[in-house]
N, CA and C atoms as a LAMMPS dump frame, in Angstrom:
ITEM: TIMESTEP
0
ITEM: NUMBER OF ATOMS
297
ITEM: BOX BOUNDS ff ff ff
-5.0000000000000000e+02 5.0000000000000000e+02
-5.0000000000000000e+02 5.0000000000000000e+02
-5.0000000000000000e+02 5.0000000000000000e+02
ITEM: ATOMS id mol type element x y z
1 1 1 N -163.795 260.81 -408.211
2 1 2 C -163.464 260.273 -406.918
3 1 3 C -164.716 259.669 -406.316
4 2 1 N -164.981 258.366 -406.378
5 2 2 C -165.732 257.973 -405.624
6 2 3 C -165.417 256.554 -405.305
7 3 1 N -166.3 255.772 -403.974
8 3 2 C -166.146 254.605 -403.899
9 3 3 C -167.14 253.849 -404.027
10 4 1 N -167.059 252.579 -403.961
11 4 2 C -168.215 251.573 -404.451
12 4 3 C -167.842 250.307 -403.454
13 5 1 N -168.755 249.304 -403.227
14 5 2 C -168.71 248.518 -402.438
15 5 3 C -170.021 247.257 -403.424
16 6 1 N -169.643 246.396 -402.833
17 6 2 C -170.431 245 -403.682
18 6 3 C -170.477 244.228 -401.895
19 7 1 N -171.719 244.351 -401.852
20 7 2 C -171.78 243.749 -400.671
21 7 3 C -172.414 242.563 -400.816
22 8 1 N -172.549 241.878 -399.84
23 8 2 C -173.425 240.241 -399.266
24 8 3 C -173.555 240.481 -397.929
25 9 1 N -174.883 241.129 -397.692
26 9 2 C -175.689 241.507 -396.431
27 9 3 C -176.017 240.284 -395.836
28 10 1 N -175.393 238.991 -396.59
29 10 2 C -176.003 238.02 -395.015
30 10 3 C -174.645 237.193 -394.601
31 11 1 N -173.477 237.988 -395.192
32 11 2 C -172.069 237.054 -394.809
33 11 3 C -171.533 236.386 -394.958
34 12 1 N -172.302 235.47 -396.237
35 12 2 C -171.847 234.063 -396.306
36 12 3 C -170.707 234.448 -397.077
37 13 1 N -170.418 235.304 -397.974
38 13 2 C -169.863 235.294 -398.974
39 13 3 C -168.796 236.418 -398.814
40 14 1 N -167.785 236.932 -399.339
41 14 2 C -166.815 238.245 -398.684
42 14 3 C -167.598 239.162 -399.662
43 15 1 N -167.326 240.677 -398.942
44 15 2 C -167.893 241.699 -400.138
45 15 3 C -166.854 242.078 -400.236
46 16 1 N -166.676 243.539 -401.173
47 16 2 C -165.87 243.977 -402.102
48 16 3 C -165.653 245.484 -401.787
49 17 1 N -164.549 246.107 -401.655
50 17 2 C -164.705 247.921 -401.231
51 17 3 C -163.662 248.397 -401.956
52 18 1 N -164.089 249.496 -402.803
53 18 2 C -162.959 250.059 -403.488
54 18 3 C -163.275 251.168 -404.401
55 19 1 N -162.144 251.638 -405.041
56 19 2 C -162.381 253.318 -405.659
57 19 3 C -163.788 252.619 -406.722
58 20 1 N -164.071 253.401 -407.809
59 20 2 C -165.122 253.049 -408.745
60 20 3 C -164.362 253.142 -409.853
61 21 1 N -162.893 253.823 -409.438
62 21 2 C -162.153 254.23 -410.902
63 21 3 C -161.217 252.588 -410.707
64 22 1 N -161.492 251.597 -409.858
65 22 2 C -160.347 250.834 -409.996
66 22 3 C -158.938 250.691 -409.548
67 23 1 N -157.799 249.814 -410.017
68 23 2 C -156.32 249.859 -409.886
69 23 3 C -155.657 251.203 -410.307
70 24 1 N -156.386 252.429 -410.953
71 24 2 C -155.951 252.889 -412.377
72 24 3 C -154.827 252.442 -413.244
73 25 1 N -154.901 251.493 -413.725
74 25 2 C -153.513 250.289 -414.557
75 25 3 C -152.732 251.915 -415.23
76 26 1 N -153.215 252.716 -415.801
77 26 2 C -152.87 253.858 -416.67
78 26 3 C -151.706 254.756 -416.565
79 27 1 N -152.116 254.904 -414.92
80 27 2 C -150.908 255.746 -413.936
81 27 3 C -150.316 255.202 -412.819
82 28 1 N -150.167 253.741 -413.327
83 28 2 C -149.825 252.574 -411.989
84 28 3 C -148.197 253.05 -411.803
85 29 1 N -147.575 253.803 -410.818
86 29 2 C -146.471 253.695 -410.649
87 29 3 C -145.751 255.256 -410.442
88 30 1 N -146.595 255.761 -410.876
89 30 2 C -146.254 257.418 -411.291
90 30 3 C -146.514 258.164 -410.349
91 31 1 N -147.303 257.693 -408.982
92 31 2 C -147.509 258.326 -408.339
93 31 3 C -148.323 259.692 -408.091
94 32 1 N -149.345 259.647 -409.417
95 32 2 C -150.444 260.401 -409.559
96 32 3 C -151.643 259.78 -408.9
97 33 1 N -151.817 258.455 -408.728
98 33 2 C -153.528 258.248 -408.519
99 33 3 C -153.739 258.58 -407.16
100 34 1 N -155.086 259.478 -407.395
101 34 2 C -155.812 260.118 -405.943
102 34 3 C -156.226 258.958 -404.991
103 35 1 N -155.862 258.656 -404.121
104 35 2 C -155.864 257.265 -403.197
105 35 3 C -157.19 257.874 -402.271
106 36 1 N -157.946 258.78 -402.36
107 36 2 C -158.885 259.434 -401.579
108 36 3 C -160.324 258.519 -401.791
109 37 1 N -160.432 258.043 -403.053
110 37 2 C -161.521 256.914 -403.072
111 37 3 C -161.349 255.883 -402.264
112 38 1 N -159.763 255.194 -402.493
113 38 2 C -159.575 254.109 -401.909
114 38 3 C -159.626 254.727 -400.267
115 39 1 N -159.657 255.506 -399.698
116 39 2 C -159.54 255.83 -398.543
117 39 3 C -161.353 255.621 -398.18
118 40 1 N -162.026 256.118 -398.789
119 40 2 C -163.696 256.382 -398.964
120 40 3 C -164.121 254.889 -398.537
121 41 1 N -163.427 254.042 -399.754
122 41 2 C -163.516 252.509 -399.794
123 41 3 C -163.544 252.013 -398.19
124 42 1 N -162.308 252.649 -397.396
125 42 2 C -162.017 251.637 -396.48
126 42 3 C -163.115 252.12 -395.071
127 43 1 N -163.588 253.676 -395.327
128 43 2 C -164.292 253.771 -394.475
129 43 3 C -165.928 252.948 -394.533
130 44 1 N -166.418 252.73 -395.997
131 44 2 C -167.766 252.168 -396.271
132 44 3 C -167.394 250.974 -395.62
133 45 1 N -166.111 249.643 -395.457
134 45 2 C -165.442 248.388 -394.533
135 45 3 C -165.666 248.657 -393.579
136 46 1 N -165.124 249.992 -392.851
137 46 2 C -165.694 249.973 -391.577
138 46 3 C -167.018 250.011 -390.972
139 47 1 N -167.355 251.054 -392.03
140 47 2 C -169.152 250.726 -391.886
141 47 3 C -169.486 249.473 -391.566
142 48 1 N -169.258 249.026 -392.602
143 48 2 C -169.725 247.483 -392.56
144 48 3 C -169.631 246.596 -391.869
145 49 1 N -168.362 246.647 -391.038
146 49 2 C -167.952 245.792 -390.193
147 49 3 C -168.506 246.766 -388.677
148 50 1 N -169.085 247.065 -388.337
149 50 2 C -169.427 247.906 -387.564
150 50 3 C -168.513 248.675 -386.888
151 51 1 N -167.551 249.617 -387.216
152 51 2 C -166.641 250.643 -386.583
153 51 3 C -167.437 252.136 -386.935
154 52 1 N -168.412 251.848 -387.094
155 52 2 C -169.111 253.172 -387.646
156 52 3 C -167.953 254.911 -387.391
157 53 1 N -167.842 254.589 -386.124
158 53 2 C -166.68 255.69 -385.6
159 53 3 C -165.532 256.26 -386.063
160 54 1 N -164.919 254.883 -386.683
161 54 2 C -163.93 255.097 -387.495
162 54 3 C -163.875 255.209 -389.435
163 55 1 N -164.982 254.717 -389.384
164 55 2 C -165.667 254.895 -390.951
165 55 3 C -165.976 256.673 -390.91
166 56 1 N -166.429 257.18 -390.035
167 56 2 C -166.775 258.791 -389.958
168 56 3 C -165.66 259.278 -390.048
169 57 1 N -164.82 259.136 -389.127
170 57 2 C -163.608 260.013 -388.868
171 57 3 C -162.77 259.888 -390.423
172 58 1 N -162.489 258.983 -390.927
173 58 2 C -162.381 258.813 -392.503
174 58 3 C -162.494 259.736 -393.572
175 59 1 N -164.47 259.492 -393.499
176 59 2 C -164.555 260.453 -393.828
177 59 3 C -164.644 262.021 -393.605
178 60 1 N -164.468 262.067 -392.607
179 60 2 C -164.558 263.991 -392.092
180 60 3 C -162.684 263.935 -392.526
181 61 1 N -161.583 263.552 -392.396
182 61 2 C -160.682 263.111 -392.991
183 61 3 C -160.277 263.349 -394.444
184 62 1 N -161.111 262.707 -395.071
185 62 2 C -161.269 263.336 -396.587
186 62 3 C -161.704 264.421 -397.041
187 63 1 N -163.137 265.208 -396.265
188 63 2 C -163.613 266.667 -396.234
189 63 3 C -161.899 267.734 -395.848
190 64 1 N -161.399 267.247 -394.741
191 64 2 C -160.278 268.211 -394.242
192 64 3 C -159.628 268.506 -395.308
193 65 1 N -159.006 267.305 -395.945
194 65 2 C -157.966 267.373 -396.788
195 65 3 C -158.123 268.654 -398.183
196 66 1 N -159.929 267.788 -398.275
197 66 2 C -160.484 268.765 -399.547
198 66 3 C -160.449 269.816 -399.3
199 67 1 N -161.12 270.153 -397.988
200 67 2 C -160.975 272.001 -397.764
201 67 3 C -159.755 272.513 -397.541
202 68 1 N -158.872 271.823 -397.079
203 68 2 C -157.51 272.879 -396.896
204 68 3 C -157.148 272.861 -398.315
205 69 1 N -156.932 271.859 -399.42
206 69 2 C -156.142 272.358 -400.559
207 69 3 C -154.93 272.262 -400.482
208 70 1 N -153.965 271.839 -399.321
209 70 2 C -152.649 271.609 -399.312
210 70 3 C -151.892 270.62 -399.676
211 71 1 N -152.814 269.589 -399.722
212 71 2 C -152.512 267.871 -400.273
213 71 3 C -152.859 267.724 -400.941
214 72 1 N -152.901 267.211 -402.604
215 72 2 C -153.964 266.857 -403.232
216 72 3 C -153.415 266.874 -404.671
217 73 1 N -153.686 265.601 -405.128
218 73 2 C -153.465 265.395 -406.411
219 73 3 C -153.335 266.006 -407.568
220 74 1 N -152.31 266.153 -408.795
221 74 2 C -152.931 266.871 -409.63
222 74 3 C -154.158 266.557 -409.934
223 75 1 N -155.012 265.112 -410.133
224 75 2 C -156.227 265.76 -410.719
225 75 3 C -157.353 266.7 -409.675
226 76 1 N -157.38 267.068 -408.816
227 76 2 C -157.651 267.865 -407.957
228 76 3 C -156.846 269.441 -407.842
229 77 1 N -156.309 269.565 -408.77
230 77 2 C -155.44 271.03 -408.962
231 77 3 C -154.19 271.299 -408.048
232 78 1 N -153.461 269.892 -407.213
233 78 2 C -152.713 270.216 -406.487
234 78 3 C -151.571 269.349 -407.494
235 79 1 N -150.167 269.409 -406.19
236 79 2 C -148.833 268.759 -406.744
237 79 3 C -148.537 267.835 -405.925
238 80 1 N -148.923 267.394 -405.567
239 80 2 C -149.083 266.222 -404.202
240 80 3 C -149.183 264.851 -404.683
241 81 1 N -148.145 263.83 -404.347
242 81 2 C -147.817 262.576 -404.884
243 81 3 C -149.078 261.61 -404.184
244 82 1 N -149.567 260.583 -404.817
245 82 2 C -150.385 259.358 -404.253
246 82 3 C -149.567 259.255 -402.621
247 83 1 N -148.368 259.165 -402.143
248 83 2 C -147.933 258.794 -401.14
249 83 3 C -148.301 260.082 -400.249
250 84 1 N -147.708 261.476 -400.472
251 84 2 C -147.836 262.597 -399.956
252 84 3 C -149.169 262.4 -399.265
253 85 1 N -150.558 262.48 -400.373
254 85 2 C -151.787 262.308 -400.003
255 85 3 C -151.822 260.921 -398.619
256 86 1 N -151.434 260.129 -398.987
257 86 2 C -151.76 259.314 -398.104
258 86 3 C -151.29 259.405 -396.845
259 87 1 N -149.638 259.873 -396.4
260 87 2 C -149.121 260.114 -395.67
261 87 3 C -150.155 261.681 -394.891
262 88 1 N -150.626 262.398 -395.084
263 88 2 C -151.438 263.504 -394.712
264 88 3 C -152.548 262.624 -394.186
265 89 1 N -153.302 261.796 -394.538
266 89 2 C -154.496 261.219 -394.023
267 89 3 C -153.867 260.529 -392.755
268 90 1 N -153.079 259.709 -392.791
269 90 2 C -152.525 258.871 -391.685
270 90 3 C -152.307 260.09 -390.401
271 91 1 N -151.343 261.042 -390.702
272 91 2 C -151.471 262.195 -390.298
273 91 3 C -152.62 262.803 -389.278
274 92 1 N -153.441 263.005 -390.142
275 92 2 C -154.882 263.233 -389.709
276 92 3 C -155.599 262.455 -388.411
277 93 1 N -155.078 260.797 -388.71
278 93 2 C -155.678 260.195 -388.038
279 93 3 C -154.98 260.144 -386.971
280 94 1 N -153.473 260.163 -386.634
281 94 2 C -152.732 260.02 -385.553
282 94 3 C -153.249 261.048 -384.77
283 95 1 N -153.215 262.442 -385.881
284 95 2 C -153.655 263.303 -384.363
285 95 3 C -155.332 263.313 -383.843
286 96 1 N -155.719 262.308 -384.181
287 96 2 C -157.183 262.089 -383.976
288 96 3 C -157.192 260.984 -382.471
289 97 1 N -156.224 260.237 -383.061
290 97 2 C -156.309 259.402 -382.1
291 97 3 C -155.467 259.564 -380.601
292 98 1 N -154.581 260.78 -381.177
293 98 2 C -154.418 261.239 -379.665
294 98 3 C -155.497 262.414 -379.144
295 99 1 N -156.351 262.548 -379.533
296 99 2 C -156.871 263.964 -378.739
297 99 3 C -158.385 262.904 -378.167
């Protein structure tokens, strides 16, 4: 699980944010791939684009998920679908954004 980014620090050009593992073409459809990189991905965008705030909350977002253990992929030892996972983060963030 990790993310990667291909940047162009002076703008001219678009950069790039995303897992390091890729589309995974392997388990495209099955509803196994851990979407937690691609989540990683979108907070390093916010970085970038200066939401720093919301790039954090992201990630403290992804820490939650990891420590509770209730969501989470089989490859992470859980039974939790790519959507499940994702639907829990959104989750996360709604009640973030109300408090």
């Amino acid at each position: 699980m990790a993310a990667g980014a291909n940047l162009n620090p002076e703008r001219e050009f678009p950069s790039m944010f995303e897992p390091i593992h890729g589309s995974a073409p392997d388990i495209a459809g099955q509803g196994r791939a851990n979407p937690l990189a691609a989540v990683w991905s979108a907070s390093q965008m916010l970085d970038f684009f200066g939401h720093e705030e919301w790039g954090k909350c992201l990630i403290e977002i992804i820490e939650e998920v990891l420590k509770e253990k209730k969501v989470l992929t089989p490859d992470l030892g859980g039974a939790a679908t790519t959507s499940q996972v994702g639907d829990e983060v959104v989750l996360k963030l709604r009640h973030r954004k109300k408090a």
